[in-house]
C-alpha positions as CSV (number, residue, x, y, z in Angstrom):
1,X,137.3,79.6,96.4
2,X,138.4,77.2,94.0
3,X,138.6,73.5,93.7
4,X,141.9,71.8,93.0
5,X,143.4,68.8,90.8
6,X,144.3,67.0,93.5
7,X,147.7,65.0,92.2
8,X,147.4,60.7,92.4
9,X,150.4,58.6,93.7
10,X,153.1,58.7,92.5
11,X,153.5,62.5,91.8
12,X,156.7,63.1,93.5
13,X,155.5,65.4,95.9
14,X,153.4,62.7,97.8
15,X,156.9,61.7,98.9
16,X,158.2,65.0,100.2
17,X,158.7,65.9,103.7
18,X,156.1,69.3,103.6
19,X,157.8,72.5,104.7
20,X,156.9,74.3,107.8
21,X,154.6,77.3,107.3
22,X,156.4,80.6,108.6
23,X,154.3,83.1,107.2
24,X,150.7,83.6,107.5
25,X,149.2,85.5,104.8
26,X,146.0,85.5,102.8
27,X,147.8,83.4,100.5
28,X,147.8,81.1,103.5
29,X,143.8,81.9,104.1
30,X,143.3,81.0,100.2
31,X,144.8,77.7,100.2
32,X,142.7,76.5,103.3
33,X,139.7,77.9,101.8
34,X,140.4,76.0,98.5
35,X,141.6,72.6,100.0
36,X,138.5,72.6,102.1
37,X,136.2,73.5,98.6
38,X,138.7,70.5,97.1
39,X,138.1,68.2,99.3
40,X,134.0,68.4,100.0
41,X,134.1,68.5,96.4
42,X,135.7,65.1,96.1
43,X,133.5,63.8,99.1
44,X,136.6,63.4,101.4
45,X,137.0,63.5,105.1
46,X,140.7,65.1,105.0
47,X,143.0,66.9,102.7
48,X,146.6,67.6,103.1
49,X,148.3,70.2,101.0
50,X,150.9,68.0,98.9
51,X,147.5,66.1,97.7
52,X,147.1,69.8,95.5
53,X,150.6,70.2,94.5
54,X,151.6,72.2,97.7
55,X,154.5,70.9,99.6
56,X,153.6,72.9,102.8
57,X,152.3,71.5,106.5
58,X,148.9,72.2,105.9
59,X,145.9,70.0,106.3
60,X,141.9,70.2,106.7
61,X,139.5,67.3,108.3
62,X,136.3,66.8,108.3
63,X,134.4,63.6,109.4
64,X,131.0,65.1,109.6
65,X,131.0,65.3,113.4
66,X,130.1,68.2,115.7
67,X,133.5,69.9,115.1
68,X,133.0,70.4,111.7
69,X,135.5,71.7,109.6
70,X,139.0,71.3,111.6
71,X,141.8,73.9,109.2
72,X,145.6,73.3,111.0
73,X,148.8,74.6,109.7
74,X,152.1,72.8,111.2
75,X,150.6,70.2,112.7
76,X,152.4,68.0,115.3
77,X,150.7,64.6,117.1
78,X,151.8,65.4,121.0
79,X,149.9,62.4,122.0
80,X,148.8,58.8,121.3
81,X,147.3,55.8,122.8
82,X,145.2,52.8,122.6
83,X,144.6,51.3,118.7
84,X,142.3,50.9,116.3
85,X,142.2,48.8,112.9
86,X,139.6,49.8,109.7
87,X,139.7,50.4,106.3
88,X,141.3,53.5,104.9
89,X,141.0,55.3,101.1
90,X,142.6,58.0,100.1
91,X,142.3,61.1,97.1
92,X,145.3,60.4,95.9
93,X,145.0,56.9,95.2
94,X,141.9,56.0,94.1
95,X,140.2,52.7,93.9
96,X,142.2,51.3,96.6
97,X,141.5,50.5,100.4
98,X,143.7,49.2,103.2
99,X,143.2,48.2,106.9
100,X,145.9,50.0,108.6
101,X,146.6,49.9,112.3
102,X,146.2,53.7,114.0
103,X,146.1,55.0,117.0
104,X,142.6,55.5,118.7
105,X,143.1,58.9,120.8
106,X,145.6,61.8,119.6
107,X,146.0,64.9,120.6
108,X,147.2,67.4,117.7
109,X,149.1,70.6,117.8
110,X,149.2,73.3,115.7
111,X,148.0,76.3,114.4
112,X,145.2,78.3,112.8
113,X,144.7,80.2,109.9
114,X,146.3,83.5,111.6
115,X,149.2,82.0,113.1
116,X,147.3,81.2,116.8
117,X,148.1,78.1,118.5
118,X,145.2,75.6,119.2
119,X,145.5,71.8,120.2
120,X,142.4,68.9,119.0
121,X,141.6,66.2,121.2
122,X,140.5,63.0,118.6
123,X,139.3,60.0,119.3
124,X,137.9,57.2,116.6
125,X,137.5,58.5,113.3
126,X,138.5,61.8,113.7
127,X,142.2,60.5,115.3
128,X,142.8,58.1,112.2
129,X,141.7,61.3,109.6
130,X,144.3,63.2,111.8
131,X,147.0,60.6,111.5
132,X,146.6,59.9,107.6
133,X,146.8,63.5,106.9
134,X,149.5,64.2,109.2
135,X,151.3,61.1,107.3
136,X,150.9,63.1,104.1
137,X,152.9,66.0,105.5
138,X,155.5,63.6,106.3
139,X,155.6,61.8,102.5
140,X,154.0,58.7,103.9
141,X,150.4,57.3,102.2
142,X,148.6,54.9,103.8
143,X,149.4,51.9,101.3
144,X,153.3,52.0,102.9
145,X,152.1,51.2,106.3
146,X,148.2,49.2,105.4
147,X,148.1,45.4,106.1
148,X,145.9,44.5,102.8
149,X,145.3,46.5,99.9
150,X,142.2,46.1,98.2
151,X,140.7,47.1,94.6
152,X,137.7,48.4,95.9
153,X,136.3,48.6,92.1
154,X,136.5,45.0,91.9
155,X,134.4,44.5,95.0
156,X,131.6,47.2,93.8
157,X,131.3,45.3,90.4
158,X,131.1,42.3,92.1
159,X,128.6,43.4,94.1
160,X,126.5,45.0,91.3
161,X,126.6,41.6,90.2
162,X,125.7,40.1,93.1
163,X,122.7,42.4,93.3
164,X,121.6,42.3,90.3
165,X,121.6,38.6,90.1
């Protein structure tokens, strides 16, 4: 297990279409294992492979809800409906939020660590964590397609401020 530099926008392979995964290998198993130590390391709820270098279609969640830690290789949205609208951040850019418009219920396709076919059910937070990763397989972040854009360092000085005032 180690933790990985995770690349900032805009490293060229943020922009990539990811290639489809074809073999399953403990490679494979050492890359899930190490974007999952990356991103809990960075305090993140998802991680996508070309965030660590790796232009491959692999991503890990984690909102901190009962399913825990959610590895998927080749991931494909079969489903979508109703909407939601929050805030979203992201590894690779940091210091910057934007409310973006997602889909409220997904369903995701795709496959585990060994190759075996599984499909998630999200709804809420877990469905936009989906979508932003599954964005980042397809060279899309979240500031192409985000309403406002915010410098959320600006807001927690002024806020220190504010407090300490």
């Amino acid at each position: 297990m180690a933790i990985r530099i995770i690349v900032k926008d805009p490293d060229p392979v943020l922009r990539e279409v990811a290639k489809e995964v074809t073999k399953f290998t403990p490679n494979l198993h050492k890359l899930l294992t190490d974007m999952a130590a990356t991103m809990y390391d960075a305090e993140g709820v998802g991680l996508a492979a070309p965030q660590i270098g790796i232009s491959k279609r692999v991503i890990v969640v984690d909102v901190g809800d009962e399913n825990g830690l959610i590895e998927m290789v080749n991931p494909v949205i079969t489903y979508s409906e109703g909407e939601q609208y929050g805030p979203e951040g992201c590894l690779s850019i940091p210091n910057l939020n934007g409310d973006v418009s997602r889909f409220n219920r997904v369903k995701v396709a795709g496959q585990d660590r060994n190759g075996n076919p599984f499909e998630v059910d999200a709804v809420g937070y877990l469905a936009r964590a989906f979508q932003h990763e599954v964005d980042h397989l397809n060279g899309i972040l979240f500031t192409d397609i985000a309403e406002n854009v915010f410098d959320i360092t600006k807001q927690q000085q002024q806020r220190r401020r504010k407090d300490g005032e």
